[in-house]
N, C-alpha and C positions, 0 to 999 in steps of 0.2 A: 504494500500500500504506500510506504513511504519511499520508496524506490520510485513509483508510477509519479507520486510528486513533485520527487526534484528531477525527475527528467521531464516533466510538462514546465515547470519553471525555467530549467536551462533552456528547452525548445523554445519559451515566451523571450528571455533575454538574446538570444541566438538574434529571433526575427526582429527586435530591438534594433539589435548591434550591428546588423546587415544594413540599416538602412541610414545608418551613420555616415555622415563624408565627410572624409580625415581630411580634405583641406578645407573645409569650413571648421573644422578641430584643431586642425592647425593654426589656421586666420585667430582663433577667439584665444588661443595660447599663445600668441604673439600680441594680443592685443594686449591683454592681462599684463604679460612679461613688459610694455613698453609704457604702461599707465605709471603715473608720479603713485595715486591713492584708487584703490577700487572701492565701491560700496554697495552693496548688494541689498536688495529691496525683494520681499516676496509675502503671500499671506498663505492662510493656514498649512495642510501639509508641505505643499511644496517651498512654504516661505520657512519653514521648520527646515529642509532640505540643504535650500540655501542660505541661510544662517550660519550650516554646517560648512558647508564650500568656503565662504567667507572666512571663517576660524582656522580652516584648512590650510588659505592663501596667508592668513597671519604665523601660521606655525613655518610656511618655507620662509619668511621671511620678509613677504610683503604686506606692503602699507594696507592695511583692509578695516571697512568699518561695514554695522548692519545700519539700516536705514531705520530709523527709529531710537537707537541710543543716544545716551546725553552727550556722547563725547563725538558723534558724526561731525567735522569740518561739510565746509561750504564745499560744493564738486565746483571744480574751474577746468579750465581748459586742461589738455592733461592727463585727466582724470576719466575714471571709466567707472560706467553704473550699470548692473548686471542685476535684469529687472528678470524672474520667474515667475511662471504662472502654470497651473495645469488647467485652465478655460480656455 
């Protein structure tokens, strides 16, 4: 039963991951890499999501804020805002 699971899971992320294009992954990982400050904005699960991404970006070492804390700087030029949504 729980065999039948995680092979219907992998099948779902499989047909996910196929329909990914690594230079638009590319494109958004150069952009990120080339931003002064990123801030990342999202609501319920998926804003849980990227909250997490955001933290992520602070742990390599870059400048990251979530949209909504006290300590968010003004975005200026620069600057990169990484808006999520699953609607």
């Amino acid at each position: 039963m729980i065999s039948v699971k995680i092979k219907t899971i992998l099948s779902e992320i499989n047909i996910v991951l196929s329909k990914v294009d690594e230079d638009q992954v590319e494109e958004f990982i150069n952009e990120i890499l080339r931003s002064k400050k990123i801030v990342v904005c999202g609501a319920g699960r998926v804003g849980m999501a990227i909250r997490g991404f955001g933290m992520r970006l602070g742990h390599l070492g870059l400048t990251a804020y979530t949209l909504g804390d006290s300590t968010v700087p003004s975005i200026s030029k620069g600057d990169l805002l990484i808006v999520a949504s699953g609607s």
